[in-house]
N, C-alpha and C positions, 0 to 999 in steps of 0.2 A: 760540681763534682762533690764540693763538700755535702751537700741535702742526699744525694746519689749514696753515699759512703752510711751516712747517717740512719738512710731509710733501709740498710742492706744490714749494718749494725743489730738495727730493731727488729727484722725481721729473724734475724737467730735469737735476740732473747726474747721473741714473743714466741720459739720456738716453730718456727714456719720452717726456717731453713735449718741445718744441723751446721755442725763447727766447719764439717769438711767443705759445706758450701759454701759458708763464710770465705774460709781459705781460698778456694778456688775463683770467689768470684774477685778478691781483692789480687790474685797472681792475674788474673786478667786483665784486671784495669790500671795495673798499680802506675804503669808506663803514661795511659789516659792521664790518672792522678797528678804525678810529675810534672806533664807538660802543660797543664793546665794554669799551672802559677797561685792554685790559688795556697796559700799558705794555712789555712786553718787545714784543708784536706791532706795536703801533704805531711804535716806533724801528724795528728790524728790514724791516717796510714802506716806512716812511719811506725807511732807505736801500737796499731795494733798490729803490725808484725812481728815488731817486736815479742809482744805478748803471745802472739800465736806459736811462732819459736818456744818459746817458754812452756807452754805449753805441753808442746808436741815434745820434747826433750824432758820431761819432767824435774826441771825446775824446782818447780813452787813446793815448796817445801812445811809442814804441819803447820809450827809456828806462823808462818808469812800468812799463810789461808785462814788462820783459826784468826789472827789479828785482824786481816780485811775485813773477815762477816763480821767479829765484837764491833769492828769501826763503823760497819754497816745499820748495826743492831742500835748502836748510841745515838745514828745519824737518825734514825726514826725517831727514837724517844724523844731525842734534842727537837724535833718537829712540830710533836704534838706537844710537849710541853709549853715548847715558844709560842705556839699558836694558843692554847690557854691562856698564858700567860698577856700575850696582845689583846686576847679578847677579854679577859678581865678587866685590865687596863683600861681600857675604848670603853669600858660599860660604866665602870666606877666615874669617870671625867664624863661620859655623856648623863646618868643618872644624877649627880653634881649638876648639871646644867641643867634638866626639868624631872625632879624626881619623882612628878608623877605619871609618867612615862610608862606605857604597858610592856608586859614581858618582848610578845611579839613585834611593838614597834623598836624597843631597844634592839633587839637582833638584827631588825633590817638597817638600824640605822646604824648600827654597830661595827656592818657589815662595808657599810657605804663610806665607811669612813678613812683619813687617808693617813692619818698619825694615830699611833702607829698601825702601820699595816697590818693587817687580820691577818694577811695569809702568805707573807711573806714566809715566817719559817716551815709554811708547806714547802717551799723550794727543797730544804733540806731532808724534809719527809720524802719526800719525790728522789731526791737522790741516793738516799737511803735504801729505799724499795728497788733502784733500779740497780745498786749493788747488790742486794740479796737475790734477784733476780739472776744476775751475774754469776754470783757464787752457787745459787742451787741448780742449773743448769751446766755449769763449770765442770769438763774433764778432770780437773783438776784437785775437785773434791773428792771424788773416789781419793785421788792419790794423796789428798791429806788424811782421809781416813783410815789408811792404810800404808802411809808411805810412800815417799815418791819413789820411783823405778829402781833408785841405785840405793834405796836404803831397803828397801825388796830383796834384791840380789845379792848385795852385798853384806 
């Protein structure tokens, strides 16, 4: 249920599906979900109903929104940086080991190598992209651009 949940998630931020069918397709299964036991799917649903609520209610409020994307925005820099950062590392310690070493072989072997990990802080590059993702297809962006509903109206 959990891959099920996860593949249906992606499918709205890769823009396949729209919010509403997100929503409808998680009011159909969410009982599936429940009884299924599995625990990562059940939290996971949980809160994105929660947030769909939130949503739909207009909640999410300038501040909150404009924080997530900066959060979003640092996760990426914090990515490539880390990732430069490991891959200077791994070059300077493997050129130390035979400096007369070609560009191109240092890369592959740079690459190849397990301390420190080369592409570890792409994880966070990765989750970064898939917040801004989030947020540039988000209902909810309108509504920070302009206010949420009751600061509209009221």
């Amino acid at each position: 249920m959990f891959i099920d949940l996860l593949e249906e998630i992606d499918r709205y931020l890769c823009r396949v599906t729209t919010l509403q069918d997100l929503e409808t397709w998680l009011l159909e299964n969410l009982q599936r979900i429940l009884n299924s036991g599995d625990v990562q799917a059940m939290t996971l649903a949980n809160q994105l109903d929660a947030d769909l609520i939130d949503l739909r209610e207009g909640l999410l409020d300038t501040a909150g929104f404009r924080a997530f994307r900066t959060t979003m925005v640092l996760f990426v820099l914090a990515g490539f940086v880390g990732v430069a950062l490991h891959f200077r590392g791994a070059a300077e310690f493997q050129l130390d080991l035979d400096p007369s070493i070609g560009r191109w072989d240092l890369v592959k072997k740079v690459m190849r190598v397990k301390d420190p990990p080369i592409l570890a802080p792409g994880v966070m590059l990765q989750l970064g992209l898939m917040g801004l993702a989030y947020a540039y297809g988000n209902p909810g962006a309108a509504a920070s651009e302009g206010g949420t509903k009751k600061e509209r109206s009221g």
